[in-house]
N, C-alpha and C positions, 0 to 999 in steps of 0.2 A: 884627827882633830885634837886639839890643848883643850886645856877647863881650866879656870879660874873664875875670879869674882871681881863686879866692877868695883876698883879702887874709889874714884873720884868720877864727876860725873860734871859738865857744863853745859845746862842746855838753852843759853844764852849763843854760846860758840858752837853746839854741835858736836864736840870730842870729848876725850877724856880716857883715860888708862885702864888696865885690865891689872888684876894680882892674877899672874899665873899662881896653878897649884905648883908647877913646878918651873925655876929659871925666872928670868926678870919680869919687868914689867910691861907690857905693849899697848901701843899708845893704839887708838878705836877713833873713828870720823863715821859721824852717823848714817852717810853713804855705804860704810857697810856692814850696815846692820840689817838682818832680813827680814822683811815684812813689807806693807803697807803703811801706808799714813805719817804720819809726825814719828820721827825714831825715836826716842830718850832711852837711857838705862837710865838705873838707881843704884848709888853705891851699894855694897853687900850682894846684889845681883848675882845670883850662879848661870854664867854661861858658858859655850863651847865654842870654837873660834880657829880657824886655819892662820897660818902665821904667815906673812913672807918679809922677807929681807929688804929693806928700801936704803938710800943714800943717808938715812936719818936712824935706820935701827929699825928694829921689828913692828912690824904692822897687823891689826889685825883685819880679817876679813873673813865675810859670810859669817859674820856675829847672831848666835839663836842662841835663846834663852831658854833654862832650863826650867820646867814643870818640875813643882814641887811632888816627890813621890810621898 
């Protein structure tokens, strides 16, 4: 799995980008983010994130968020 932190966040639309720790930025649709209920992220957000490759550029998927240790 990647790690980064949410860049930007719109929870009007539902998406928004990730800052990898390392390599570009990948774009996030709250479809896959995991959990229940209403998805949001919050920019600064530390999470972990599978990548794959679409016609658009990297995508993330099975987005979980990181418990502060």
């Amino acid at each position: 799995m990647a790690s980064g932190k949410v860049k930007w966040w719109d929870n009007g639309s539902g998406y928004g980008f990730i800052a990898r720790d390392s390599g570009k930025d990948v774009f996030v649709h709250h479809s896959n983010i995991v959990g229940s209920g209403f998805k949001v992220l919050t920019p600064g957000e530390p999470v972990v994130f599978d990548i794959i490759e679409t016609d658009k550029g990297p995508k993330a998927e099975n987005v979980q968020r990181v418990s502060p240790t």
